[in-house]
Structures are given as structure tokens and as C-alpha cells.
N, CA, C and O atoms as CSV, one atom per row, in Angstrom:
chain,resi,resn,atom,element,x,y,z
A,1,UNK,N,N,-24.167,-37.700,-21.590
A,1,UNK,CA,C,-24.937,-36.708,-20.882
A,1,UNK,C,C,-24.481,-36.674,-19.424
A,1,UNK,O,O,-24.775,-37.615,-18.687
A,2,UNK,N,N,-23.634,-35.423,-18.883
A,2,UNK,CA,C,-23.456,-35.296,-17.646
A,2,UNK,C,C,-24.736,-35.460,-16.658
A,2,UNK,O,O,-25.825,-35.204,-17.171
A,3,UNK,N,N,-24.719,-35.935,-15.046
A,3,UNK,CA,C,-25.576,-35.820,-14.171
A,3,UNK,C,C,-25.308,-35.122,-13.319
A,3,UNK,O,O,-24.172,-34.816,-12.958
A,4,UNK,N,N,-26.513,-34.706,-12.791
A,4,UNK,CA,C,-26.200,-33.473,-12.007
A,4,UNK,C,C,-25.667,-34.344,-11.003
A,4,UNK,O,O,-25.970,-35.531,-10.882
A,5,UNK,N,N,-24.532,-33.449,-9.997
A,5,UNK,CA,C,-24.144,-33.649,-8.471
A,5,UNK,C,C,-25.219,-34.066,-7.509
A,5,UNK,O,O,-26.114,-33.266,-7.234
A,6,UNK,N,N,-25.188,-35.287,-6.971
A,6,UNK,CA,C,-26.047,-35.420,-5.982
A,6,UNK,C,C,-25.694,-34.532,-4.632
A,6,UNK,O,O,-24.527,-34.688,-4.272
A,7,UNK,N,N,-26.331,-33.798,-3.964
A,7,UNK,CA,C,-25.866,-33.086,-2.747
A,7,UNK,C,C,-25.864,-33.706,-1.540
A,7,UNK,O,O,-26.534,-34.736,-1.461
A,8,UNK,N,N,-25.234,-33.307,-0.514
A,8,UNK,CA,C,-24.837,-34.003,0.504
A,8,UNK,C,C,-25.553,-34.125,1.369
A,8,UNK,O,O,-25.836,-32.937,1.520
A,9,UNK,N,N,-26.303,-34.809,2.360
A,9,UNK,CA,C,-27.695,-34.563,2.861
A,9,UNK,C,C,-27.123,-34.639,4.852
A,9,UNK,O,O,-27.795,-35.325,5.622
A,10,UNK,N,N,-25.962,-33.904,5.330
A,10,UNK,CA,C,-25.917,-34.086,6.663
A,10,UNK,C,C,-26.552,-34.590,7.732
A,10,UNK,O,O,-27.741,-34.279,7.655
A,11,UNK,N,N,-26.361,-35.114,8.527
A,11,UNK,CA,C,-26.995,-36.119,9.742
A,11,UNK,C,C,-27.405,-34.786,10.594
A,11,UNK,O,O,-26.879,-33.869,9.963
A,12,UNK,N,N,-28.160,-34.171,11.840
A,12,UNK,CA,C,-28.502,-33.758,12.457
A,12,UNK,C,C,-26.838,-33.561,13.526
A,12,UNK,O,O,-26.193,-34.610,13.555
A,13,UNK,N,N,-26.327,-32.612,14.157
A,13,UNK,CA,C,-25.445,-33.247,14.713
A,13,UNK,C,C,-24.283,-32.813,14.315
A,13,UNK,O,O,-23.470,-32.321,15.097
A,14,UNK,N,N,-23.998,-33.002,12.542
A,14,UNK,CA,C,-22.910,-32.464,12.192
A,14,UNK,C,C,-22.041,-31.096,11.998
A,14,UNK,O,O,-22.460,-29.942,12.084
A,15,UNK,N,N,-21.114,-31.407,11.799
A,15,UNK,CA,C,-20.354,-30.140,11.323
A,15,UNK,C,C,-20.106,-30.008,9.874
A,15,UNK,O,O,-19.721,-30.848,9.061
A,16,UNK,N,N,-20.514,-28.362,9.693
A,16,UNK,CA,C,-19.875,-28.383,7.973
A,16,UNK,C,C,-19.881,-26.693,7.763
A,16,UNK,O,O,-20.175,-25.846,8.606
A,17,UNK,N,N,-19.519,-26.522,6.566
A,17,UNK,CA,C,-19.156,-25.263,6.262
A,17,UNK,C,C,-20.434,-24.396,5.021
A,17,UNK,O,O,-20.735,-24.791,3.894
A,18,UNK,N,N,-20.811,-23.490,5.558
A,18,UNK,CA,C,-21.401,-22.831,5.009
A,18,UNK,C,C,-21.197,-21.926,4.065
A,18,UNK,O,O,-20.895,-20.766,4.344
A,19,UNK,N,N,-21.345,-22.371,2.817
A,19,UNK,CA,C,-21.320,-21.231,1.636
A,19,UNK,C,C,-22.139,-20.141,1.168
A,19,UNK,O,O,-22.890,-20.335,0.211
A,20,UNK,N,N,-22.078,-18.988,1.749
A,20,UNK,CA,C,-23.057,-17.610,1.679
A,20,UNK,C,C,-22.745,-16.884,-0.100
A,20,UNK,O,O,-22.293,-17.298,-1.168
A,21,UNK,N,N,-23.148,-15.969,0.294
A,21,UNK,CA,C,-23.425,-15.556,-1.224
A,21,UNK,C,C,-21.961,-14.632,-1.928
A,21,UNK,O,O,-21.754,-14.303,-3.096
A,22,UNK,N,N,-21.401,-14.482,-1.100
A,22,UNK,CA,C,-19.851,-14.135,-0.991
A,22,UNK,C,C,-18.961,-15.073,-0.307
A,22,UNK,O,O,-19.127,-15.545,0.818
A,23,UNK,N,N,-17.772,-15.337,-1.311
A,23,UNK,CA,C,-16.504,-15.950,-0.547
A,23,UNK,C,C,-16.425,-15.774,0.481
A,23,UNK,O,O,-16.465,-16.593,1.398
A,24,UNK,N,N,-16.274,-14.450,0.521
A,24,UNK,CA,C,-16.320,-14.031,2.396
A,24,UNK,C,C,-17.089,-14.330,3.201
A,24,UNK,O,O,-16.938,-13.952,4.363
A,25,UNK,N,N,-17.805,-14.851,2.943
A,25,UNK,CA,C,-19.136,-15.404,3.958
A,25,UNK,C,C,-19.195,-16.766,4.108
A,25,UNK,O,O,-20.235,-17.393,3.907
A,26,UNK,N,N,-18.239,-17.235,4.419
A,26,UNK,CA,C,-18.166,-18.608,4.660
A,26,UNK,C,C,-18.182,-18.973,6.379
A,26,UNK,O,O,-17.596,-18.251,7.185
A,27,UNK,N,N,-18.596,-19.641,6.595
A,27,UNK,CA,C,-18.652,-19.816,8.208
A,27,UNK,C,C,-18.737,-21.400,8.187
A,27,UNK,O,O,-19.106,-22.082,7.231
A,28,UNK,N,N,-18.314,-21.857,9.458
A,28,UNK,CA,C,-18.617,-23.388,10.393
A,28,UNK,C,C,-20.111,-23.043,10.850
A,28,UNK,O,O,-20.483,-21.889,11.061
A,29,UNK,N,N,-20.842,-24.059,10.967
A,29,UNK,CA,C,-21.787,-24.395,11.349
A,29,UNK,C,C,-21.864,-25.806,11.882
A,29,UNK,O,O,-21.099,-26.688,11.493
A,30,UNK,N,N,-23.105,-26.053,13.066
A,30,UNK,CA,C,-23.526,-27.314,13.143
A,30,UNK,C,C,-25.056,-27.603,13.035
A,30,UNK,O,O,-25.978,-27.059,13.644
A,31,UNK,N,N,-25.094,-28.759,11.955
A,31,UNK,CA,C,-26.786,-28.780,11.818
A,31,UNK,C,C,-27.663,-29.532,13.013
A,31,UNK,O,O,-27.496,-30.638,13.527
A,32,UNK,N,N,-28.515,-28.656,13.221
A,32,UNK,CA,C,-29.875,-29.095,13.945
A,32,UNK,C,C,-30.300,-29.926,13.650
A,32,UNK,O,O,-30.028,-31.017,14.151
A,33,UNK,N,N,-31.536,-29.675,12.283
A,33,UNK,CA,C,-32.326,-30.524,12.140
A,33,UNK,C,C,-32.752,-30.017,10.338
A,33,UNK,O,O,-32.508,-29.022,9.655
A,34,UNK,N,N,-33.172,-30.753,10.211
A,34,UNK,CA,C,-33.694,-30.874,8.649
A,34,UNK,C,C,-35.134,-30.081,8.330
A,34,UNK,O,O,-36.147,-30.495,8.893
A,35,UNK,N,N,-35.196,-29.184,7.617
A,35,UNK,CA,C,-36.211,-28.112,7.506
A,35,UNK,C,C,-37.228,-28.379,5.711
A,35,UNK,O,O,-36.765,-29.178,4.897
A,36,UNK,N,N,-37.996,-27.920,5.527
A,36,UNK,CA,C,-38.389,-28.311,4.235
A,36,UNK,C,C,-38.107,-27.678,3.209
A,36,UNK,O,O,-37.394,-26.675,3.231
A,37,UNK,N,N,-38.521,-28.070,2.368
A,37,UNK,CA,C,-38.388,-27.667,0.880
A,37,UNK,C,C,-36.873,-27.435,0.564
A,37,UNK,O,O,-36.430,-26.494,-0.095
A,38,UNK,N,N,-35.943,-28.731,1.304
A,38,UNK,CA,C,-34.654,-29.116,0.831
A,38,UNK,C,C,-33.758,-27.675,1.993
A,38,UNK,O,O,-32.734,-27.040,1.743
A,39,UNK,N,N,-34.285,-27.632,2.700
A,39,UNK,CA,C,-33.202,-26.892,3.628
A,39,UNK,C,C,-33.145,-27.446,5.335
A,39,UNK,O,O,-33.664,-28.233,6.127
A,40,UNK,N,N,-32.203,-26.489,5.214
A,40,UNK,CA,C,-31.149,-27.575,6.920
A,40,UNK,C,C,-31.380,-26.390,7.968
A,40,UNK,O,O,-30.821,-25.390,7.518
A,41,UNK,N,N,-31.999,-26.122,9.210
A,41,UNK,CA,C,-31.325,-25.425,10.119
A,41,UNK,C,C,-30.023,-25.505,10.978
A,41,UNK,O,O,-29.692,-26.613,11.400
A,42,UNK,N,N,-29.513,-24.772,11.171
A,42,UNK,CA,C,-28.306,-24.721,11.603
A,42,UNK,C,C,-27.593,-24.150,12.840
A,42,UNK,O,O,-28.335,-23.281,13.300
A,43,UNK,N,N,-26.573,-24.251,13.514
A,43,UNK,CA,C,-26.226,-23.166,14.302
A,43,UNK,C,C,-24.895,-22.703,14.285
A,43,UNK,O,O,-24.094,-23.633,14.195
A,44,UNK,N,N,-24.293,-21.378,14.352
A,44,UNK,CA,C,-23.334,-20.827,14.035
A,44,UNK,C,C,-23.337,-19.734,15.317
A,44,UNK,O,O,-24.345,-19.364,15.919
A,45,UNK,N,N,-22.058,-19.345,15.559
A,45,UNK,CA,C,-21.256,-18.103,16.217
A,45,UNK,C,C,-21.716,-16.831,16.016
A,45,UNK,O,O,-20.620,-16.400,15.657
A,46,UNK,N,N,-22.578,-15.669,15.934
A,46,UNK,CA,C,-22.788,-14.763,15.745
A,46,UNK,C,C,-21.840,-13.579,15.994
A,46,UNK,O,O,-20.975,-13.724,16.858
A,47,UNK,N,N,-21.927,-12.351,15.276
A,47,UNK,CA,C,-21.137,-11.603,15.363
A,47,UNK,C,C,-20.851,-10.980,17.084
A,47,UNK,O,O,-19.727,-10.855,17.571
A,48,UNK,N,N,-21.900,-10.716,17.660
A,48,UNK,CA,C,-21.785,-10.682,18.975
A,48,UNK,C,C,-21.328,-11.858,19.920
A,48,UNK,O,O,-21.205,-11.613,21.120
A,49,UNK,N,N,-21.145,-12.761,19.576
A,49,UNK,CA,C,-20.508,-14.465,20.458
A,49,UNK,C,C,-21.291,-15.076,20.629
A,49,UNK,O,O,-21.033,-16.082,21.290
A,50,UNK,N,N,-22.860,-14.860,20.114
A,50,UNK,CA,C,-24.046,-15.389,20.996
A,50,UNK,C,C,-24.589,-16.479,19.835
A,50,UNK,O,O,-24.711,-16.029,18.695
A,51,UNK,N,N,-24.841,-17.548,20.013
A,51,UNK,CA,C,-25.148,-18.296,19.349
A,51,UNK,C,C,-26.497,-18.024,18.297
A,51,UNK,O,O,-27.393,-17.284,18.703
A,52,UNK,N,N,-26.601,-18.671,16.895
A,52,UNK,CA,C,-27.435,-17.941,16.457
A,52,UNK,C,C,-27.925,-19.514,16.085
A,52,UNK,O,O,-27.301,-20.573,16.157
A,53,UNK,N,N,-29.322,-19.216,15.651
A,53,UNK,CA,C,-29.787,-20.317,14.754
A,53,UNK,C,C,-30.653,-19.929,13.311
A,53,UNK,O,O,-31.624,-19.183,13.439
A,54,UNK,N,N,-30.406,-20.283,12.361
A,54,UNK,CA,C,-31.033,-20.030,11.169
A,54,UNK,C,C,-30.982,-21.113,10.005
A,54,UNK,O,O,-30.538,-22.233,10.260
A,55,UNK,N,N,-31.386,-20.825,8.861
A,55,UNK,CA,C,-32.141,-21.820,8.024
A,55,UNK,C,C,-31.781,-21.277,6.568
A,55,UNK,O,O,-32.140,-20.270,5.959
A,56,UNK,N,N,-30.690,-22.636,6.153
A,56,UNK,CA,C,-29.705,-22.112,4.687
A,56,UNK,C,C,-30.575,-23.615,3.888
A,56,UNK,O,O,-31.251,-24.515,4.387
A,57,UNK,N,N,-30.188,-23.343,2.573
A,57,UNK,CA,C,-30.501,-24.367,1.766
A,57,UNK,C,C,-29.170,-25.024,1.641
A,57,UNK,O,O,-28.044,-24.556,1.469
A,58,UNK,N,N,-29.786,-26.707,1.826
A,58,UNK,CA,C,-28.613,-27.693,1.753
A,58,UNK,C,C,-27.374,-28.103,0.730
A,58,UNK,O,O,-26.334,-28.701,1.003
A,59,UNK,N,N,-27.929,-27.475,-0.798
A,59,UNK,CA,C,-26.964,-27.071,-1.447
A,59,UNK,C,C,-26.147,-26.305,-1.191
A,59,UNK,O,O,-25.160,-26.493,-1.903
A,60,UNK,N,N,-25.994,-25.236,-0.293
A,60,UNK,CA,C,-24.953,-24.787,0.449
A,60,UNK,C,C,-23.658,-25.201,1.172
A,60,UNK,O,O,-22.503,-24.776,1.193
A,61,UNK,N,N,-24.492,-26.442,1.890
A,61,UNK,CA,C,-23.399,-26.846,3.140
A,61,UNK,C,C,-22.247,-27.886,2.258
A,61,UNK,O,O,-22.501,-28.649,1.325
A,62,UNK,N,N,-21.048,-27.634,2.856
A,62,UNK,CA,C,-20.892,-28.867,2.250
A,62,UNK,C,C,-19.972,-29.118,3.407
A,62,UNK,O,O,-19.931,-28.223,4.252
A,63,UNK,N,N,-18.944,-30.582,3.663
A,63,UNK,CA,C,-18.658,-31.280,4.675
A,63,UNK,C,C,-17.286,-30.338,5.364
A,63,UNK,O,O,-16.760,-29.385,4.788
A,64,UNK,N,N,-17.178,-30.483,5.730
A,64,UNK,CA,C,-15.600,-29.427,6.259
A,64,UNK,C,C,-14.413,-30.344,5.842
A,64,UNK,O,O,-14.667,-31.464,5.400
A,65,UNK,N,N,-13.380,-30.000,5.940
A,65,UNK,CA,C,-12.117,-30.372,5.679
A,65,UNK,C,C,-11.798,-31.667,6.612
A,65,UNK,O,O,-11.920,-31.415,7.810
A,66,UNK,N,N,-11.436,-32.919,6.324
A,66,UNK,CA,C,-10.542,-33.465,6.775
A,66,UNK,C,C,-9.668,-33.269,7.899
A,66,UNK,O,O,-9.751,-33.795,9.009
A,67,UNK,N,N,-8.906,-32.532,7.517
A,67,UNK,CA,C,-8.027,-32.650,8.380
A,67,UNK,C,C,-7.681,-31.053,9.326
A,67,UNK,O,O,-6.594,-30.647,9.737
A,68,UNK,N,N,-9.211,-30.342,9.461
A,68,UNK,CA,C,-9.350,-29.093,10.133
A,68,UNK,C,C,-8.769,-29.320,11.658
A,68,UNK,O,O,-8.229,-28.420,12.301
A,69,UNK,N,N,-8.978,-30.766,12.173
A,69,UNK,CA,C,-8.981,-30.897,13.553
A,69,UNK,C,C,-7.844,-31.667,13.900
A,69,UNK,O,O,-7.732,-31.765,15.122
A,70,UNK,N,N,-7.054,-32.186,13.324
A,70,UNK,CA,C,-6.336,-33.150,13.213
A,70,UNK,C,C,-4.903,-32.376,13.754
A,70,UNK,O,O,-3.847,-33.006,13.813
């Protein structure tokens, strides 16, 4: 009997990548703080440059790449 994936539960602080409801909608984010009923607030780049803050479910995020910065 397979188990489900445990999900990744980010530190406050971090960086990771956001999976929207389209491929195309993928963005960097950095999480705030931990919100309920299993979701993360976040902050991201807005289309205008202006910083935005909003509130994805944590099955979403997952860690960014390795070697993005490197």
C-alpha cells in the first residue's frame, strides 16, 4: 500500500516556488508566516513591482532548485 507524500512544511523566512493552477503561473516567493487550515502566507513581486502579500495552500510550495543561485 503506497503512502501518501508527506508535504514540505517551510520555516518562516524561506524561499520557494509557487505552483498556481497553470504551469504558467509559477512564481518565487518568500514565506511569512504560517496561516491555518494548512496554508502559508507569502510574499511575491507583483505585476506592477510592488510587493504583494497573499495566502496559498502549502501543498503548493515546494523548495526551489538547488542550484538557482549558485
Amino acid at each position: 500500500m503506497a503512502r501518501p507524500k508527506s508535504a514540505w512544511i517551510p520555516p518562516a523566512g524561506a524561499l520557494a516556488t509557487y505552483r498556481g493552477r497553470t504551469r504558467q503561473s509559477m512564481r518565487n516567493v518568500r514565506v511569512v508566516a504560517e496561516a491555518s487550515a494548512g496554508r502559508m502566507v507569502v510574499e511575491a513581486i507583483g505585476k506592477r513591482g510592488v510587493l504583494v502579500r497573499f495566502t496559498v495552500k502549502r501543498d503548493n510550495l515546494v523548495p526551489m532548485q538547488p542550484d538557482l543561485f549558485d
